[in-house]
N, C-alpha and C positions, 0 to 999 in steps of 0.2 A: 638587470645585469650591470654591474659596477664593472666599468672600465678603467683598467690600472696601467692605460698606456704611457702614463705622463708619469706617473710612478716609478714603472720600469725604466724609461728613457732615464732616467735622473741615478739612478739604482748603477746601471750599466756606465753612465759619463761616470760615476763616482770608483766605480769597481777600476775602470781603465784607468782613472789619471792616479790612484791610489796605485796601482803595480807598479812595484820597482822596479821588473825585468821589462814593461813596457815602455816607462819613464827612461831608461839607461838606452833603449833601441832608437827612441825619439831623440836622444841625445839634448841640444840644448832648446831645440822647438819644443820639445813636451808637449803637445798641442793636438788637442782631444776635440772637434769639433760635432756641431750638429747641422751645419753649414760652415765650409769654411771658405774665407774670404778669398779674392783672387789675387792677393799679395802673401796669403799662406805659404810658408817656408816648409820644404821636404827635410825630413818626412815629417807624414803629419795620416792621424787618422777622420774617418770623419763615420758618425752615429748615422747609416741614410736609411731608407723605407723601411715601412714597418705595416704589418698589415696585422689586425686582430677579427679574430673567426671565434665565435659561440662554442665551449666546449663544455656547457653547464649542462650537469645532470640533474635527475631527481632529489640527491644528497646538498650538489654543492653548484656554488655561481661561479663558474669559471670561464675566460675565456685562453684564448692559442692563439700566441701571438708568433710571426717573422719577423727577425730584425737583422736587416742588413748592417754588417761596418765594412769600409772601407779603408784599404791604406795606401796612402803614395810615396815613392821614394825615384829618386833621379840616377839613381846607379846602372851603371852598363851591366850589371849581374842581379837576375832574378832573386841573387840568395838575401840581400837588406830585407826586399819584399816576403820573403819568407821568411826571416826571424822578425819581423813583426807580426807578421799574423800568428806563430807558434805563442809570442808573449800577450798578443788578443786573445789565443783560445788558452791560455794558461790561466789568464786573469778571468775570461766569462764562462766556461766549460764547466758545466756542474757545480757552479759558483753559488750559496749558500746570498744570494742579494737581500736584502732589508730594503723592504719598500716603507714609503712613511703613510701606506694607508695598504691596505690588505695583501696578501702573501706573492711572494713567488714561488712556486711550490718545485718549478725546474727550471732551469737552462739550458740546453745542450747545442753542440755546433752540429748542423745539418748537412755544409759543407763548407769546401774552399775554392779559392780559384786566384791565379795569376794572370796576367795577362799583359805586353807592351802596350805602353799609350801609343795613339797614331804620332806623337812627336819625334817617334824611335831612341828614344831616351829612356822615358818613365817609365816605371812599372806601377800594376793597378792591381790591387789585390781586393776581392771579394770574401767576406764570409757571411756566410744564413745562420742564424742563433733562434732555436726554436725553445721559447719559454710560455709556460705555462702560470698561470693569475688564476687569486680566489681570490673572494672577498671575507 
């Protein structure tokens, strides 16, 4: 089974800092993480867990992957937090990725979610990206 998880992650960092509507949300941080640092400036997204599960049949080597992004923003209104996640799933939703070694054959968002940081300031955005790999 050929695993294209380092593929994907790299497909997905490129598809996000590549969106202009996501880039313009970011404003002047632009800043697309896979960890990010604890002097990262809001908003800012970050690539987090990813879990890949066997979905190879008798035709083809595939696996199904989760891939969580998150995004933070410091605003007293939910809504910053929500046009960034609308320009995350504009930019990964059925998004057409180029891996540089075997396919992504889907993307799709799974879901979303908002939520306050316990600081009562930030807000924390979740979304689930369910994509699919062959080899």
């Amino acid at each position: 089974m050929a695993d294209r998880s380092i593929e994907l992650q790299a497909a997905i960092y490129a598809a996000l800092t590549a969106h202009a509507g996501l880039t313009a949300e970011l404003g002047t941080s632009a800043s697309v993480y896979d960890n990010a640092p604890a002097s990262a400036a809001t908003p800012y997204v970050v690539i987090g867990d990813e879990t890949a599960t066997d979905y190879a049949s008798a035709l083809v080597d595939a696996l199904e992957h989760t891939i969580m992004v998150h995004s933070f923003t410091e605003d007293q209104s939910r809504l910053s937090c929500l046009r960034l996640q609308k320009q995350i799933r504009d930019a990964l939703h059925e998004a057409a990725l180029t891996l540089s070694a075997g396919v992504c054959v889907q993307i799709r968002q799974e879901m979303r979610q908002t939520m306050r940081d316990p600081d009562g300031v930030s807000w924390h955005g979740v979304q689930r990206f369910r994509a699919v790999t062959n080899s």
